[in-house]
C-alpha positions in Angstrom: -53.0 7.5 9.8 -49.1 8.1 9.7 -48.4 11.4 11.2 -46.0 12.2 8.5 -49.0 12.7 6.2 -50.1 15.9 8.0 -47.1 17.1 9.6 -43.2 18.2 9.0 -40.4 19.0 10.4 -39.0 22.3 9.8 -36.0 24.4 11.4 -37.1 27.4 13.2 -35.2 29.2 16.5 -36.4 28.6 19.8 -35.8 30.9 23.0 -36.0 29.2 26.4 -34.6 31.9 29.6 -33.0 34.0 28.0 -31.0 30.9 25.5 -31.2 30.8 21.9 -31.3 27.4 20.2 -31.6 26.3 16.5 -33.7 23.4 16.3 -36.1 21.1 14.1 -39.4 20.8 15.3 -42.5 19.4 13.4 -45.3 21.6 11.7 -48.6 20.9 10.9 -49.4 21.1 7.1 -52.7 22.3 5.4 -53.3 22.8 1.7 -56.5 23.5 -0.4 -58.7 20.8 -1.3 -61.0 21.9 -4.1 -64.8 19.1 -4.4 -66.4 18.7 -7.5 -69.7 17.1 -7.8 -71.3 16.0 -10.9 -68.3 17.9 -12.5 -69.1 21.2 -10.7 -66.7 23.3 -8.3 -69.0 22.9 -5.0 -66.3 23.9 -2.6 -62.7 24.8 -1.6 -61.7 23.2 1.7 -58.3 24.3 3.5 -57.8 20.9 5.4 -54.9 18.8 6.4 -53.6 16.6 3.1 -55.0 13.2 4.0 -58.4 11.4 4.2 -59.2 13.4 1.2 -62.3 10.5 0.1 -63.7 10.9 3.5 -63.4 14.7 3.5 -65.2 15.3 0.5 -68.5 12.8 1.6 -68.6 13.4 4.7 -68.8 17.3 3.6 -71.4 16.2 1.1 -73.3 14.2 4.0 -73.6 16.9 6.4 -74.4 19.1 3.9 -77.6 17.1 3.1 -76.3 16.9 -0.5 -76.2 12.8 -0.2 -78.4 10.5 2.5 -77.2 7.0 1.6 -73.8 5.2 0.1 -76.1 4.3 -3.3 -76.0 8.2 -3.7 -72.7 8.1 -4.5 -72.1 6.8 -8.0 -67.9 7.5 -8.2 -64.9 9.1 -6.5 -61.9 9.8 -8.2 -59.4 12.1 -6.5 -56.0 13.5 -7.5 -53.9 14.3 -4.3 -51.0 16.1 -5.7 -53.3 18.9 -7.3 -55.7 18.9 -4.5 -58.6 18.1 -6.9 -61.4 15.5 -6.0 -64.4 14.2 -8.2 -67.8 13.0 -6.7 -70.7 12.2 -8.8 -73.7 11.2 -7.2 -77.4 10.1 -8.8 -78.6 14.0 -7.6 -78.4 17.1 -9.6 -75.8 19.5 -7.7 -78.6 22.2 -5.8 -78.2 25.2 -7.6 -78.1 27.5 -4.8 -75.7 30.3 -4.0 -75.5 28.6 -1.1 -73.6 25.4 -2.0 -71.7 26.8 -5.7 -68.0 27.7 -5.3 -67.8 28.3 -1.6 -64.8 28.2 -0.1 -64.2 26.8 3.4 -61.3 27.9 5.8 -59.5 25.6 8.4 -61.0 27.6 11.5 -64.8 27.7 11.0 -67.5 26.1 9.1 -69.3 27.9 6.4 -69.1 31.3 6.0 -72.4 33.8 7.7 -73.3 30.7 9.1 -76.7 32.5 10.9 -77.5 32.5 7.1 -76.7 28.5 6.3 -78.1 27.5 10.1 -82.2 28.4 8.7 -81.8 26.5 6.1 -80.2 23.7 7.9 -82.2 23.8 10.6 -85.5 23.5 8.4 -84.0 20.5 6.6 -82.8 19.0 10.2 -85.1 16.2 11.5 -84.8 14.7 15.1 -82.0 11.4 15.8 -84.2 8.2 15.8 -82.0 5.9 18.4 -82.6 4.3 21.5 -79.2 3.6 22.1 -77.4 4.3 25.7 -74.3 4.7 27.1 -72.8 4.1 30.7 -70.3 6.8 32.1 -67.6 4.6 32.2 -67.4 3.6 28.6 -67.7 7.4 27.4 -64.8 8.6 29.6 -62.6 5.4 28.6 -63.4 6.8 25.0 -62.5 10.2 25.8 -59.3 9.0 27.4 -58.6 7.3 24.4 -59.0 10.2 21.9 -56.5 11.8 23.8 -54.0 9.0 23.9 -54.1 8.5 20.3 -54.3 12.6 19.4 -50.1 12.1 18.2 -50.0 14.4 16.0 -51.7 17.2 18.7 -49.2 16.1 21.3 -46.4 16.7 18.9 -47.5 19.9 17.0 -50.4 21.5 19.1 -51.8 22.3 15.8 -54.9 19.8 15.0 -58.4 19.0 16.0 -59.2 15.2 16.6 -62.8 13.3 16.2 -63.8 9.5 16.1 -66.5 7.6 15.9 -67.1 5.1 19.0 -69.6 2.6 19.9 -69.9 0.2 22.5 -67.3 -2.1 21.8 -64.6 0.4 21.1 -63.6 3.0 19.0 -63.7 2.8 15.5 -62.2 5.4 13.3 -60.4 8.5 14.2 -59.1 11.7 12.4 -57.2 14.9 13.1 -57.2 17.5 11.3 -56.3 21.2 11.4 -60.3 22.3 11.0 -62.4 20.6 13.6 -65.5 20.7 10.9 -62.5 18.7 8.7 -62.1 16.1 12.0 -66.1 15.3 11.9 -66.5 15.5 8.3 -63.6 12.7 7.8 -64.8 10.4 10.5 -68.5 10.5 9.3 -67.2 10.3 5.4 -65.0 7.1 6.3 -68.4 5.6 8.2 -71.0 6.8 5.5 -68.1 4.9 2.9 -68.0 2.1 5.0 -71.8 1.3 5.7 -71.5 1.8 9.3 -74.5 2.4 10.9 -74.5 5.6 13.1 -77.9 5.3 15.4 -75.8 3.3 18.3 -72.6 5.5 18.1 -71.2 8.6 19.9 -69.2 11.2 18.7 -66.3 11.9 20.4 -64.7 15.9 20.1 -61.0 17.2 20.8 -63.0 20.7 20.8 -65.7 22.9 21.0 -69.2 21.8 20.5 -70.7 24.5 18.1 -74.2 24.4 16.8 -73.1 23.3 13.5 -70.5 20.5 14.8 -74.4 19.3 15.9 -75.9 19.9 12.9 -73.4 17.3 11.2 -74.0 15.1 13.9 -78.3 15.3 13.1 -77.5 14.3 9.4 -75.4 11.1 10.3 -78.1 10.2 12.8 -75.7 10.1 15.7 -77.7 9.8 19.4 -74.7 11.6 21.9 -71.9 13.7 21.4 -68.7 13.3 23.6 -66.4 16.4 24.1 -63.3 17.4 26.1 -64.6 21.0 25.7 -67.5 23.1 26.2 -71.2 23.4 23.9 -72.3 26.6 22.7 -75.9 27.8 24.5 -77.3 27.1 21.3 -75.7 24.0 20.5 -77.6 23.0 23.3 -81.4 24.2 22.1 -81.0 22.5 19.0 -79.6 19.0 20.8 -82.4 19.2 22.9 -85.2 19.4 19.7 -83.1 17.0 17.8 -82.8 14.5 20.7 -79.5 14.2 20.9 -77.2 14.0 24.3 -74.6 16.8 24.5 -71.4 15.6 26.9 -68.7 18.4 27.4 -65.7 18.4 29.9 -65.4 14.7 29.5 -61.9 14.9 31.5 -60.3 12.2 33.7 -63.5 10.8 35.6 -66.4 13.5 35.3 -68.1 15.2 32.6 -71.0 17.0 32.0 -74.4 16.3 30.2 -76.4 19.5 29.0 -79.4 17.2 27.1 -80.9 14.2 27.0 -80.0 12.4 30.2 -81.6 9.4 29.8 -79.7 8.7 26.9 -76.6 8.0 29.7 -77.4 4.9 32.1 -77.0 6.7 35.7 
């Protein structure tokens, strides 16, 4: 992913003690990108301007709307007006929940106490009986940061991937974290990769609906720099899947499903 594709430079004034300088320094960009499934407006996402394609399934994955590739009939997208087309073989759900909603950058759906019942009772537990060893998962966490450019030049994105045991294999950043995940599991869902032997590795915060998107790809462990949320770590628990946060350097820290981590 170029880095030119989600950032610019732009001139702005910078003070350092006391000395005024006139510099170019580079900027995140984020712009509207409006879904359409079956030719109706499901949902306005405010999302950095690449990975579009893998935005708009992965958003339609973790929403339950679609459960496998043959769902997906056609995807046509026009990047210049922000507009992208998805018809699947499903009716669009014709719920005030999904129609016209529009998501912002910093947070997933809006009165998401609301959204998380009916997630939750849709939400069925990971079948995998994959495990990890500590040293791959920290090499992978060490790796997310490396390749986070676009953080270490702006300070302005989120960053997600999806990694297995021989490596990492897709990875996204994003100025919404929900973006990050919903790109990476939209480019695996697109690309027939199985997700029961894969970990999902976080730039950020492990909220409970960060989870929830994990549940619907089927993905056994999630592998964060940061911290869970205390009920993040209830529903990983119930869903069996293993919750790593502080992944940093050589430790981390597992809140559920141990065993799932080869000690």
């Amino acid at each position: 992913m170029p880095e030119h594709s989600i950032s610019k430079p732009r001139e702005i004034t910078f003070y350092n003690h006391g000395v005024i300088e006139h510099i170019e320094d580079l900027v995140v960009q984020e712009t509207p990108l409006t879904l359409f499934l079956n030719h109706t407006e499901l949902a306005t996402m405010i999302c950095s301007p690449h990975g579009y394609k893998e935005l708009g399934v992965g958003f339609l994955l973790t929403e339950g709307l679609v459960q496998k590739p043959s769902d997906i009939v056609d995807i046509s997208c026009r990047e210049e007006d922000g507009l992208l087309w998805i018809e699947t073989s499903s009716p669009v759900p014709q719920t005030n929940n999904f129609l016209r909603r529009h998501i912002a950058s910093c947070c997933g759906k809006s009165r998401a106490g609301l959204y998380f019942i009916n997630d939750a009772r849709q939400l069925k537990p990971v079948q995998s009986n994959a495990r990890f060893t500590p040293e791959h998962l920290l090499k992978m966490i060490n790796l997310l940061e490396e390749k986070s450019a676009t953080f270490k030049r702006t300070g302005g994105v989120h960053s997600a991937a999806l990694a297995d045991s021989s490596g990492m294999l897709c990875m996204y950043e994003d100025i919404g974290r929900h973006n990050a995940v919903d790109k990476v599991l939209g480019y695996a869902f697109l690309n027939n990769i199985p997700a029961d032997d894969k970990c999902l590795l976080l730039s950020g915060r492990v909220a409970s609906e960060i989870l929830i998107k994990a549940v619907r790809a089927n993905i056994p462990l999630v592998l964060s720099r940061s911290a869970p949320t205390g009920l993040t770590i209830d529903l990983a628990e119930e869903m069996n899947i293993t919750v790593v946060g502080f992944a940093r350097g050589q430790r981390f820290s597992i809140y559920s499903h141990q065993e799932k981590i080869i000690i």
